[in-house]
Structure formats: structure tokens, C-alpha cells
N, C-alpha and C positions, 0 to 999 in steps of 0.2 A: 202522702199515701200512694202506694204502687198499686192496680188495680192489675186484674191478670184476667183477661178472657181467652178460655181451655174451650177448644170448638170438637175434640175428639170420644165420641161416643162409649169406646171401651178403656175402661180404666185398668186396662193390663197392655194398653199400650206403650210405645216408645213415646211419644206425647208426653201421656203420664210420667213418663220417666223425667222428662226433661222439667212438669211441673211442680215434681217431686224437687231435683235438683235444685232449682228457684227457691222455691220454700222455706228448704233446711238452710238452704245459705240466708234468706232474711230472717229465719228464725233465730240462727248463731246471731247473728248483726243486730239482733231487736228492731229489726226495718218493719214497718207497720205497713201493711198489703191487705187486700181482700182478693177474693176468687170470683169472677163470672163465669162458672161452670154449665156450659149453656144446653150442652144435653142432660143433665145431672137436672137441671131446673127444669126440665121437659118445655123448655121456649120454643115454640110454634116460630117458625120463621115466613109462616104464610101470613099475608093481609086479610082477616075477615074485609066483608063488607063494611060493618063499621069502624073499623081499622084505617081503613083505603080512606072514608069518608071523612072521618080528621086529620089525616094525613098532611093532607096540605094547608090546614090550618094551624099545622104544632101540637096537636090534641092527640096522647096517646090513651089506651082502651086497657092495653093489655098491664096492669099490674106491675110485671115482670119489667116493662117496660120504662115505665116509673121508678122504681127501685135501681134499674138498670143505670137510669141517669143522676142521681143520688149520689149513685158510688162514682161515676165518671164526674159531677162538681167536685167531688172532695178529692181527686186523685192531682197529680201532678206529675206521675209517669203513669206509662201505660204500656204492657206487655200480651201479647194476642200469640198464641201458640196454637197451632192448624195443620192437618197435615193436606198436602195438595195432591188433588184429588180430579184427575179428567181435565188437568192445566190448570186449576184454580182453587180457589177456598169452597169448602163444603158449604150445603145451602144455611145451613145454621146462620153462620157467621154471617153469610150475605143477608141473612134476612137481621140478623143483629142491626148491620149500618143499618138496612131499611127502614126500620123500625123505632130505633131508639135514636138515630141522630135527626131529630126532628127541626122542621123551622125554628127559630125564635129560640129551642136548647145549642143548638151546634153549629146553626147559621142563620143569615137573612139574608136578603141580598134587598132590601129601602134604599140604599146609598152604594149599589153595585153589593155584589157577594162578598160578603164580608162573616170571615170565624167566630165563633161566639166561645169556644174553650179556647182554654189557655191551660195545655198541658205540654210540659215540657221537655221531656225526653220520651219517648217509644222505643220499645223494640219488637219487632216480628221475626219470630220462628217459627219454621217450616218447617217438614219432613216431607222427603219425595223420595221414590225409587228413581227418579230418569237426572240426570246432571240439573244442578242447580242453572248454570247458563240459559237452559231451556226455559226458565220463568222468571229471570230479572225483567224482562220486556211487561210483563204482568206485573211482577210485586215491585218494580221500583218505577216502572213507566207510567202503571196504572192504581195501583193500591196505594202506596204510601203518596204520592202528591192528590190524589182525585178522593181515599176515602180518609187520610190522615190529616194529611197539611190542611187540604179546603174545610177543614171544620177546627183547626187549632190545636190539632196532636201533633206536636211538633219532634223534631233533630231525630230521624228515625231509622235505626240502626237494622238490618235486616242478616240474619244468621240460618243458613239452609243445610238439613241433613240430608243429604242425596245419598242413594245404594242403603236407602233404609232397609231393607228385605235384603237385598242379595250382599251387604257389606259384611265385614266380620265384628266382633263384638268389641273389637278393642277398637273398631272405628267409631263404632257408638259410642263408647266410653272418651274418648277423644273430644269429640263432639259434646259430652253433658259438660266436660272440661274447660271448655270453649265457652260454652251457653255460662257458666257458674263465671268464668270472669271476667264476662261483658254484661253482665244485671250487677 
């Protein structure tokens, strides 16, 4: 099962476009996916107090959160589409890791830090107006080993649309081209 978390607030986005693109191709294919549509499901990315307060016991509160890890047991890839935003992922997303990859689901560290999923392929797509170079330091130095690898989302491919806004449209088009045959 391919799990997709969409971290883009308007669904008349370039985002959407590219989770469109995904879709139809595992629709054609009969690939069996779900959707983690995280503003769509209005997920709070802040910690209540009682939030914070199981935190560090593995003890999630929020529902959304529960469910959230459900669909991450049963998956075996995993696909996260975001656009970057002030150099980084939007708070959503961040507060997604915060949240849902809890002790004892995603990791321990009894016997040194150790991953508790075993998910097998990833891929991460971006969209940015400023050149993709400008955040490999971030998405491959920082996101994919520190919030993919250390918790067992593994082999992870990263696909970035730069000149989102000022490109033309057949570079976008290029680009869904690109995303459709590397998922």
C-alpha cells in the first residue's frame, strides 16, 4: 500500500496537480494507495498540553493521529508532496512528523536509537520558486535521513519543481512527466 501525504492547503494548486498525476497513474495500474490530506482533515499541527504530555510516552490524543499511524503500518511506500515554503516544509507537515511518529510507533532508542517502520521506498516532492540546489542541504541533508531514514522510511527519492510561479507551463507539464515515471 502507497500512503501519500498532500501538505498543500489549496486544491487548485500545482501540488494538487502533481497528486492528481499520482492517482490517475495508480488508478490505471490498480496500485492500491490512500491519501493523508492534512489540511483537507483540518490536523492541528500544534501540541495541546495534553498532547506534549504523552508525547514522550508514545501516547497520541489527537485521533487524527491514531488513524494517521494505521495507514503508515499498512503502507510499504510512502510519497509526501509539499511545497517549500520560507526554505522549508509548511507547519502542517512538521507538526505531522511531531505528532504521529511517536516513541515505541516509529522509534525507541532501549538498545541505542533504533526505527520501528519498515517502509520501503519514499519519495519526496517539492515545489519552490527559488532553484532546487538552494534546499538539497535541507531535504537531503536534513529531512530525508533525520525525519525518514531514523524512523525506517527508507531508499528515498527526492523530485523538486523550482520556477513554480515564474516557469512556463510546459515546464510544469514536464515536471507531472517526470513525477508520473518515477512513482
Amino acid at each position: 500500500m502507497v500512503t501519500i501525504v498532500f501538505s498543500h492547503p489549496w486544491h487548485g494548486s500545482f501540488n494538487k496537480a502533481i497528486l492528481d498525476t499520482i492517482t490517475a497513474k495508480f488508478d490505471k495500474e490498480n496500485k492500491a494507495y490512500q491519501i493523508i490530506d492534512l489540511p483537507k482533515d483540518n490536523f492541528n499541527p500544534s501540541f495541546s498540553e495534553a498532547e506534549l504530555a504523552g508525547y514522550s510516552k508514545g501516547k497520541a490524543v489527537d485521533p487524527l493521529v491514531t488513524k494517521y499511524q494505521e495507514m503508515m503500518k499498512n503502507s510499504d511506500e510512502m510519497i509526501f508532496i509539499y511545497p517549500i515554503w520560507w526554505g522549508t516544509m509548511p507547519a502542517i507537515l512538521k507538526g505531522f512528523f511531531d505528532k504521529v511518529l511517536l516513541l515505541d510507533f516509529a522509534y525507541n532508542y532501549t538498545n541505542g536509537w533504533t526505527p520501528l517502520l519498515s517502509i520501503g521506498k519514499s519519495t519526496v516532492i517539492t515545489t519552490s520558486e527559488s532553484p532546487g540546489d538552494n534546499f538539497k542541504p535541507f531535504v537531503q541533508d536534513y529531512f530525508i535521513p533525520n525525519m525518514l531514514y531514523s524512523v525506517g522510511i527508507n531508499n528515498a527519492t527526492w523530485l523538486n519543481c523550482e520556477h513554480i510561479v515564474s516557469g512556463s507551463d510546459e515546464h510544469r507539464k514536464n515536471f507531472l512527466k517526470k513525477v508520473e515515471a518515477a512513482v
